[in-house]
C-alpha atoms as an extended CHARMM CRD file, in Angstrom:
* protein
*
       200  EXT
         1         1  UNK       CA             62.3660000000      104.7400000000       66.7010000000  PROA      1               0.0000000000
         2         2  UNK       CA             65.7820000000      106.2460000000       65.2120000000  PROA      2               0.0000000000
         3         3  UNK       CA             65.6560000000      109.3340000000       63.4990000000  PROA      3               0.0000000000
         4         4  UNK       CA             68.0370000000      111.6130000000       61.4970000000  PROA      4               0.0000000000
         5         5  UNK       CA             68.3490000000      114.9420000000       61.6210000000  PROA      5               0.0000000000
         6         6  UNK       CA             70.4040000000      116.2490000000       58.9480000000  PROA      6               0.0000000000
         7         7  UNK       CA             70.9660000000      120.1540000000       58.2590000000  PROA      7               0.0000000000
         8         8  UNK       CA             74.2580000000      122.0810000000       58.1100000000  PROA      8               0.0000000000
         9         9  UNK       CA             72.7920000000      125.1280000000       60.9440000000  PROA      9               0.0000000000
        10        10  UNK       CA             73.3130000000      124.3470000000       64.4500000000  PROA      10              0.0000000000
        11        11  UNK       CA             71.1670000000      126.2180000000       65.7750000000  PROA      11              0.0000000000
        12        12  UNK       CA             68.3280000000      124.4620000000       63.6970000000  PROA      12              0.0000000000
        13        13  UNK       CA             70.1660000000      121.6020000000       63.9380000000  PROA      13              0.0000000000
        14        14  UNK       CA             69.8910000000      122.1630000000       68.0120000000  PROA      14              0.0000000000
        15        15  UNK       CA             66.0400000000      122.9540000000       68.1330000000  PROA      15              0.0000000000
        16        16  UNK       CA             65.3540000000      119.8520000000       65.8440000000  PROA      16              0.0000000000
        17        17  UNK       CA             67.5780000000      117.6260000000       68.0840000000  PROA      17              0.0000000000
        18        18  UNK       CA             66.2430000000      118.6290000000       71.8910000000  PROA      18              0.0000000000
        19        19  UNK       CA             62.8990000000      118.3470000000       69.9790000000  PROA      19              0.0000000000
        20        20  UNK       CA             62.8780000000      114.5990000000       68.9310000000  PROA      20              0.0000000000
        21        21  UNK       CA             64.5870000000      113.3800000000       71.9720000000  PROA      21              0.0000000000
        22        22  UNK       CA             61.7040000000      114.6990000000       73.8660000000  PROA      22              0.0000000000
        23        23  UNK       CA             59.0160000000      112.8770000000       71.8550000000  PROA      23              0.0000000000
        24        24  UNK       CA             61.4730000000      109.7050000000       72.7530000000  PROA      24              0.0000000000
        25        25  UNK       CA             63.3410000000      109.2260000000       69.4240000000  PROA      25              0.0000000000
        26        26  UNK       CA             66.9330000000      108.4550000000       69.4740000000  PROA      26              0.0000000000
        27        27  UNK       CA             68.4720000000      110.9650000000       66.9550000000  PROA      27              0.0000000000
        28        28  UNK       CA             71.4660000000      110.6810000000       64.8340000000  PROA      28              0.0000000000
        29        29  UNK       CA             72.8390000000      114.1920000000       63.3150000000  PROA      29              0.0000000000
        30        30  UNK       CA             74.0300000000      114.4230000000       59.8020000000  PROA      30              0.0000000000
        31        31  UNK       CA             75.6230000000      118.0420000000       58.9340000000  PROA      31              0.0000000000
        32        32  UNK       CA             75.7350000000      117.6860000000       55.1790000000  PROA      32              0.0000000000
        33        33  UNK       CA             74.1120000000      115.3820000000       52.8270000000  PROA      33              0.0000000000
        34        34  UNK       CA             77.1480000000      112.7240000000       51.7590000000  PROA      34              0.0000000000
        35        35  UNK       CA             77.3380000000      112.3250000000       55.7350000000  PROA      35              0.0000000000
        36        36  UNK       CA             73.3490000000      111.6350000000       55.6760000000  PROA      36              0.0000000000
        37        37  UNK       CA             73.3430000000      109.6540000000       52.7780000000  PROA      37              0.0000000000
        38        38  UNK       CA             76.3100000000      107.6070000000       54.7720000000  PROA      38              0.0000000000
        39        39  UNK       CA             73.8760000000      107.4380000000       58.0910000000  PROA      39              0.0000000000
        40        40  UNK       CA             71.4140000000      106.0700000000       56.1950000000  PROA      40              0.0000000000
        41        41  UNK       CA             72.8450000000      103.4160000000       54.6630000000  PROA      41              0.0000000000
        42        42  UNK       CA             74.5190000000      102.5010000000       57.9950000000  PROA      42              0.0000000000
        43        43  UNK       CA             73.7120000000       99.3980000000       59.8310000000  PROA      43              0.0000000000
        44        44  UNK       CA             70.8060000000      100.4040000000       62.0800000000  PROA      44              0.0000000000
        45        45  UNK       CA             70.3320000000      103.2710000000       60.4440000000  PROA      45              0.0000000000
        46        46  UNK       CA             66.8260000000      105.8470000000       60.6080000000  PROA      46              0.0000000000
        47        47  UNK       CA             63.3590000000      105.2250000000       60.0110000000  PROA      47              0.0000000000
        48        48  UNK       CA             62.7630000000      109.0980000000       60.1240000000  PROA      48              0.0000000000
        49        49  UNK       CA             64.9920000000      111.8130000000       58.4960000000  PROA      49              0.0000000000
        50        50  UNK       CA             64.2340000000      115.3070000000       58.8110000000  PROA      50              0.0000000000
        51        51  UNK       CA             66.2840000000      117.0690000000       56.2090000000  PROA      51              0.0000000000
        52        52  UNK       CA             66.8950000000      120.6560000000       54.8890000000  PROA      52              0.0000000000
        53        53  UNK       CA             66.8810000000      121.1320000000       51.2350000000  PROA      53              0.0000000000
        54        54  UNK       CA             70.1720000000      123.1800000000       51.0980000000  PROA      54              0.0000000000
        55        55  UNK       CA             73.2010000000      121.0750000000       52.1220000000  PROA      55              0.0000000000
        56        56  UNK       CA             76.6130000000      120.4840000000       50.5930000000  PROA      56              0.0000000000
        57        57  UNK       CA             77.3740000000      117.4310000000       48.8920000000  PROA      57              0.0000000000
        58        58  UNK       CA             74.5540000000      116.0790000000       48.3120000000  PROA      58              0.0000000000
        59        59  UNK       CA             71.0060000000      118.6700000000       48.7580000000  PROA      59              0.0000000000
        60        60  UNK       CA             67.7410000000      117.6460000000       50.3840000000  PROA      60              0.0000000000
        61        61  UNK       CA             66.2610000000      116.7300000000       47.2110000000  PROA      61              0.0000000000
        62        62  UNK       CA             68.7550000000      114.3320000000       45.5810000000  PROA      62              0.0000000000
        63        63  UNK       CA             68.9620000000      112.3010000000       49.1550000000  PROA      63              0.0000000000
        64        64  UNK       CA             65.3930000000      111.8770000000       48.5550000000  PROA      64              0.0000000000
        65        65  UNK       CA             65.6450000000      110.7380000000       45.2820000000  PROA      65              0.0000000000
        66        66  UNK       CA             68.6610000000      108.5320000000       46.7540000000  PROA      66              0.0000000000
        67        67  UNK       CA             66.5780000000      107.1920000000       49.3040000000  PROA      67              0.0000000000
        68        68  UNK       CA             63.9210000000      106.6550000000       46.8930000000  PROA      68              0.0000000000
        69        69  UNK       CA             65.6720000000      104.6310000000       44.5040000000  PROA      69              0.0000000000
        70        70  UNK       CA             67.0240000000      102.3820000000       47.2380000000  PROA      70              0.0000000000
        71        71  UNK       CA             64.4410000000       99.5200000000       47.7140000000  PROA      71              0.0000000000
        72        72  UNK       CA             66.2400000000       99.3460000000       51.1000000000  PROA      72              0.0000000000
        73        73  UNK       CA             65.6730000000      102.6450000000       52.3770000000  PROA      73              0.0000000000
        74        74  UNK       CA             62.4910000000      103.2430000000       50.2970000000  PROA      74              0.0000000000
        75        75  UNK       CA             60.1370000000      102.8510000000       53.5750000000  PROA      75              0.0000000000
        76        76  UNK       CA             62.4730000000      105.9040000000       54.8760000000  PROA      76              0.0000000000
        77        77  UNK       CA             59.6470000000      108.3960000000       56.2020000000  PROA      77              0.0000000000
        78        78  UNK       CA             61.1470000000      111.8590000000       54.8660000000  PROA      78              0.0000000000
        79        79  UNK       CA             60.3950000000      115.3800000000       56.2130000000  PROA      79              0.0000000000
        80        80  UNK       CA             61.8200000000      117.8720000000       54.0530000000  PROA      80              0.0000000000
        81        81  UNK       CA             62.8720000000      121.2850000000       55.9270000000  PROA      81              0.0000000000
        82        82  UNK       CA             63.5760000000      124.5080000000       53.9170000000  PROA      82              0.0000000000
        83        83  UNK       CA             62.9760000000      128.2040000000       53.7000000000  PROA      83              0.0000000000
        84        84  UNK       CA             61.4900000000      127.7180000000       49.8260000000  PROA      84              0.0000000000
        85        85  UNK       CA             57.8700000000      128.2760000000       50.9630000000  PROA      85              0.0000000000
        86        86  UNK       CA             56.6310000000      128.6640000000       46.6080000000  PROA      86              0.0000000000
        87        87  UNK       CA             53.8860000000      126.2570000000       45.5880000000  PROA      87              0.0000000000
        88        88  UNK       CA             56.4220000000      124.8230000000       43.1750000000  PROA      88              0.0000000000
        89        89  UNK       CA             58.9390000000      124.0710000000       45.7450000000  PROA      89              0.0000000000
        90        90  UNK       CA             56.3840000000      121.7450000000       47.6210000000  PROA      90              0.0000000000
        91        91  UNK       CA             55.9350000000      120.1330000000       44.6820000000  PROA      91              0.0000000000
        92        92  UNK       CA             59.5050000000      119.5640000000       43.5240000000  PROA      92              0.0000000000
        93        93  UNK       CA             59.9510000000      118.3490000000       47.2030000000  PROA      93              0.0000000000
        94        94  UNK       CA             57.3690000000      116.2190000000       47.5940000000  PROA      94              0.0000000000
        95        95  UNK       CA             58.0310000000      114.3990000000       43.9930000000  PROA      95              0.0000000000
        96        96  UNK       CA             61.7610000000      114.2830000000       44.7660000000  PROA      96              0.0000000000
        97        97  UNK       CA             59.9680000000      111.6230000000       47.1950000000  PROA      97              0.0000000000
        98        98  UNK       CA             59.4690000000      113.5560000000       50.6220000000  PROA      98              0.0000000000
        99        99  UNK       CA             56.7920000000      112.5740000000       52.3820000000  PROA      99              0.0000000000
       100       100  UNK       CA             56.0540000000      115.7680000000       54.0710000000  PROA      100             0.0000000000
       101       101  UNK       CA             57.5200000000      119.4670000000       53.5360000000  PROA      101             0.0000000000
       102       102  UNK       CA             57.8440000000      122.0910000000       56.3740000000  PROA      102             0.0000000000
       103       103  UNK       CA             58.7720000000      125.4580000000       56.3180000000  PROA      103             0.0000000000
       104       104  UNK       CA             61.8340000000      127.6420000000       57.8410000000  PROA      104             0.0000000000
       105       105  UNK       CA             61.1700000000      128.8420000000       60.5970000000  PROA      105             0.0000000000
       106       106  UNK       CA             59.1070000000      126.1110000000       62.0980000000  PROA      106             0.0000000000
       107       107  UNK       CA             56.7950000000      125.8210000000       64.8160000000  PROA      107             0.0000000000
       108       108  UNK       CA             57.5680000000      123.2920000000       67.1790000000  PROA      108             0.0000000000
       109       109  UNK       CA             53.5740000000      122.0580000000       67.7150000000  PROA      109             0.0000000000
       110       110  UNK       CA             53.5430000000      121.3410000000       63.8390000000  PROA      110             0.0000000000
       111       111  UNK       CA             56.8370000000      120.0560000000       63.4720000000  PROA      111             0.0000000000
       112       112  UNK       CA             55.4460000000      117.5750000000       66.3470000000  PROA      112             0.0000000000
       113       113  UNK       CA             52.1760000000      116.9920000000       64.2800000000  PROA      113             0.0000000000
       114       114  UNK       CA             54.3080000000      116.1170000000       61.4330000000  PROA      114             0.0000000000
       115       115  UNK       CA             56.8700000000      113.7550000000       63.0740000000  PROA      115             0.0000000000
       116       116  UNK       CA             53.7600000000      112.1920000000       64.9070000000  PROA      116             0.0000000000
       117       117  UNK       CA             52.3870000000      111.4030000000       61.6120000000  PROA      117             0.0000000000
       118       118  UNK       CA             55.2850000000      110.2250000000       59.8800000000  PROA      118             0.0000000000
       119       119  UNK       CA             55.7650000000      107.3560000000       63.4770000000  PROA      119             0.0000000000
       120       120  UNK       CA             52.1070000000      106.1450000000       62.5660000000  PROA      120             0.0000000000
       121       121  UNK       CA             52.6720000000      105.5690000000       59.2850000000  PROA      121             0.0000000000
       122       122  UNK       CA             55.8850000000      103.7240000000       59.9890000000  PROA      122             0.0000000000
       123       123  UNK       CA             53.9240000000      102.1140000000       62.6840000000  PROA      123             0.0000000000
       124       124  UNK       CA             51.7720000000      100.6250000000       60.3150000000  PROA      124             0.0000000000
       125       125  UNK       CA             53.8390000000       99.4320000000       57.6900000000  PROA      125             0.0000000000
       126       126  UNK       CA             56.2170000000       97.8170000000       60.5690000000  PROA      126             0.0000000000
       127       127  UNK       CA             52.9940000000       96.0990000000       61.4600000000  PROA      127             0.0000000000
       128       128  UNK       CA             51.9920000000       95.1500000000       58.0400000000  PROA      128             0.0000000000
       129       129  UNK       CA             54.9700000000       93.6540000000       56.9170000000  PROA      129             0.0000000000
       130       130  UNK       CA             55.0660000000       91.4040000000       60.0350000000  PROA      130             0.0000000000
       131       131  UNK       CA             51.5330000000       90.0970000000       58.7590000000  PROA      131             0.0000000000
       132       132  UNK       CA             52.8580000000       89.7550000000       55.6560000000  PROA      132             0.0000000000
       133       133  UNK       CA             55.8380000000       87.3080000000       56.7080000000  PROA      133             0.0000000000
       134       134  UNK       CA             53.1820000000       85.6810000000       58.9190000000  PROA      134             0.0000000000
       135       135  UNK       CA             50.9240000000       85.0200000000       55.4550000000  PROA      135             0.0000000000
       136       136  UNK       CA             53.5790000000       84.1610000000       53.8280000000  PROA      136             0.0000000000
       137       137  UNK       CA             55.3090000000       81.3990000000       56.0360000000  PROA      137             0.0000000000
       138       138  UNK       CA             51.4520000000       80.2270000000       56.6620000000  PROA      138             0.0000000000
       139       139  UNK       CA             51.2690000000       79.2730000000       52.6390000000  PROA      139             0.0000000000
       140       140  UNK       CA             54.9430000000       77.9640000000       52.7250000000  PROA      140             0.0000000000
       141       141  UNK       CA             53.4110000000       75.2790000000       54.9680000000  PROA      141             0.0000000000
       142       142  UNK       CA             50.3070000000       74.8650000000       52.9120000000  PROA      142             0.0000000000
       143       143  UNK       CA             50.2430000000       71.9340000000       50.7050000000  PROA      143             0.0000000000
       144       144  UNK       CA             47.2050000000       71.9380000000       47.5970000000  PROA      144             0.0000000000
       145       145  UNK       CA             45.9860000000       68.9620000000       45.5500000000  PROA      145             0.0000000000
       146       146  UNK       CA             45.0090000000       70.6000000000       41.9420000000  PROA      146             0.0000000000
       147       147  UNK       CA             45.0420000000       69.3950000000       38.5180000000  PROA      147             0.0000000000
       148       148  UNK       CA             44.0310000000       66.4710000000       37.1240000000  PROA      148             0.0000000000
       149       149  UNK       CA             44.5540000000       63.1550000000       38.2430000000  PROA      149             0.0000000000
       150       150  UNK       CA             45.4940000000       59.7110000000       36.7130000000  PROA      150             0.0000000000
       151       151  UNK       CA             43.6630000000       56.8420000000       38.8230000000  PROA      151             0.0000000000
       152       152  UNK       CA             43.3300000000       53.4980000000       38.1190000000  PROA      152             0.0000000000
       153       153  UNK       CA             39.1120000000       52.5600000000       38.2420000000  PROA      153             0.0000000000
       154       154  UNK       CA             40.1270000000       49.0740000000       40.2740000000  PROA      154             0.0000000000
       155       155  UNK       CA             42.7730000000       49.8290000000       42.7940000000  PROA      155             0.0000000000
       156       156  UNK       CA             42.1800000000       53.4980000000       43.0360000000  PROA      156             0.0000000000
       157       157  UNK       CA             46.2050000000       54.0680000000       42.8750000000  PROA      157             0.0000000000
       158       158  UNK       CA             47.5730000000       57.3480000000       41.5410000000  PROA      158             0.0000000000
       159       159  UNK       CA             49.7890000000       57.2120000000       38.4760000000  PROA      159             0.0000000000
       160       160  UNK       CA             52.8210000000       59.3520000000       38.9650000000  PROA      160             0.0000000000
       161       161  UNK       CA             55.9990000000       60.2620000000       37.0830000000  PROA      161             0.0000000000
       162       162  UNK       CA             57.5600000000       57.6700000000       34.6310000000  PROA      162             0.0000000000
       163       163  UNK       CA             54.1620000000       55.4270000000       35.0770000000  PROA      163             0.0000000000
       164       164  UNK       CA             54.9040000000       54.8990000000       38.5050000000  PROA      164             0.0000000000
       165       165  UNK       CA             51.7210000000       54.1410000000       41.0230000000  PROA      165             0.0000000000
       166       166  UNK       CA             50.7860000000       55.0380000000       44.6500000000  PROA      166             0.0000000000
       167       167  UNK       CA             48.0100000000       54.0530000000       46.7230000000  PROA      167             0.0000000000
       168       168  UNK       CA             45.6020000000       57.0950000000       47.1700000000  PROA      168             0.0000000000
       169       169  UNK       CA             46.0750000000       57.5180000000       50.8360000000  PROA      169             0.0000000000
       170       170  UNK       CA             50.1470000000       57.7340000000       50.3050000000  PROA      170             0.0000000000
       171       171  UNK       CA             49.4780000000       60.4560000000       47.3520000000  PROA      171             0.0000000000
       172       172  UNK       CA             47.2980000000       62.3250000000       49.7130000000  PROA      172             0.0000000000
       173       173  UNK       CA             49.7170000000       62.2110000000       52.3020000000  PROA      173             0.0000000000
       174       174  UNK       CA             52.5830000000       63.4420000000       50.6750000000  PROA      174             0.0000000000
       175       175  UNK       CA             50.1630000000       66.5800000000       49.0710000000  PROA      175             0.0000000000
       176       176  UNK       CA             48.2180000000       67.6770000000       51.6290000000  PROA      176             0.0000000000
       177       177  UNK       CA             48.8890000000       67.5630000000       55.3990000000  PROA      177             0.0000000000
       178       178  UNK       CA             45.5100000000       65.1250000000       55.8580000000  PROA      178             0.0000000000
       179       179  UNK       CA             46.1760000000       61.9020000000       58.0110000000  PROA      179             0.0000000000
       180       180  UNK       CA             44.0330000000       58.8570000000       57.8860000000  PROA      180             0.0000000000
       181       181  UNK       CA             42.3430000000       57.1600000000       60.5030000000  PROA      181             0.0000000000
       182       182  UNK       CA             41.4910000000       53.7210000000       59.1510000000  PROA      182             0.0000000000
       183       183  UNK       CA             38.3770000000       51.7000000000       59.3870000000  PROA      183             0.0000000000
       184       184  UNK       CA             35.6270000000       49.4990000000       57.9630000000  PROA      184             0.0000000000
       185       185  UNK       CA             32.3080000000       50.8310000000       56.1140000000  PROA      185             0.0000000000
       186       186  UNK       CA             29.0440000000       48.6860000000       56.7290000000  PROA      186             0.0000000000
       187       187  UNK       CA             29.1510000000       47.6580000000       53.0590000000  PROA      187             0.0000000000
       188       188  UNK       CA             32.9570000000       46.1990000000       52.9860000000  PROA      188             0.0000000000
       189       189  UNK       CA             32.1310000000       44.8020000000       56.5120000000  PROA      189             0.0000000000
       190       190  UNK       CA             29.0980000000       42.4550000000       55.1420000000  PROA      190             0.0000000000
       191       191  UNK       CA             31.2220000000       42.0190000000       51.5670000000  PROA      191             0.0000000000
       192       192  UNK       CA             33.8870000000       40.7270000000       54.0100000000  PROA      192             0.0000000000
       193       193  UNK       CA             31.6580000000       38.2450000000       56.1220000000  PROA      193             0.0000000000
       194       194  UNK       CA             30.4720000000       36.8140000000       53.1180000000  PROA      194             0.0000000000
       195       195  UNK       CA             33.4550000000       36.2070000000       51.4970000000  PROA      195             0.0000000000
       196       196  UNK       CA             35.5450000000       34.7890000000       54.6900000000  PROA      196             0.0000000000
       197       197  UNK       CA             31.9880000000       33.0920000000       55.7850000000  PROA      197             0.0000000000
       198       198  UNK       CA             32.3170000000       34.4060000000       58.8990000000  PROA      198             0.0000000000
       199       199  UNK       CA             28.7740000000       34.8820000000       60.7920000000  PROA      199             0.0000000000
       200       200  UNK       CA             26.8010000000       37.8130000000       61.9620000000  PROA      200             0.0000000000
């Protein structure tokens, strides 16, 4: 999993860094917010961002709202990092579009906590959008009869477009993915004998 780290310290910058390689994230580091905003739209680019509130350029919030708005990047798991510890800081953070919110100075077994959170989440939505594809190439390949039919009451033919007909086994075929296996019933077997005079 790549993460970003984005803050204009280095010493925070530092602690956050040593931290997520540890847990086994690669880590990109972003020390304002134009040059995060540029990392995430990057080929490649996170699936994590841990990001202070106070940056030049652009500030924690608006790259959430960025991120947000992007239908690209919208699946971004955000962890907002700040000193603003007021109850309506968390709130302007977290409806800026952060998905967590930790406070300066951190402690290292919540910031872990946190980022272990935010990898099951994306975990799960990795997973359900492969399902989704699955479902979804699944009904590409599913064929439905519906509506109503036109069928002529003699030769059971189907009457398509412009008035043109097709046996019933030909307008299955081409509608569903049934295939026929053909035979004789015990009624059309005796009809049959009777009419060629064949005996039993």
């Amino acid at each position: 999993m790549h993460a970003l780290v984005a803050d204009d310290d280095p010493i925070t910058t530092a602690a956050l860094v040593g931290a997520l390689r540890r847990w086994d994230l690669e880590v990109s580091v972003a020390r304002d917010g134009i040059e995060a905003w540029n990392a995430i739209g990057a080929s490649g680019g996170p699936s994590l961002a841990v990001v202070d509130w106070m940056m030049p350029g652009i500030d924690g919030l608006e790259l959430c709202r960025r991120i947000r708005g992007t239908p690209a990047h919208a699946h971004m798991y955000v962890l907002l990092l700040t000193a603003r510890d007021g109850r309506a800081d968390i709130v302007a953070g977290l409806e800026a579009g952060a998905d967590d919110y930790l406070v300066k100075p951190f402690d290292l077994h919540e910031l872990r906590a946190r980022v272990h959170t935010g990898l099951r989440i994306l975990t799960l939505q990795q997973r359900l959008a492969e399902q989704i594809g699955m479902l979804q190439a699944t009904l590409a390949n599913v064929k439905q009869l519906k509506g109503l039919l036109p069928m002529c009451s003699y030769c059971k033919s189907i009457r398509k477009d412009e008035d043109y007909w097709q046996q019933l086994e030909a307008y299955i075929s081409d509608h569903s993915d049934a295939e026929f296996s053909h035979g004789v019933c015990p009624a059309c077997l005796e009809r049959a004998r009777r009419d060629f005079g064949l005996s039993v």
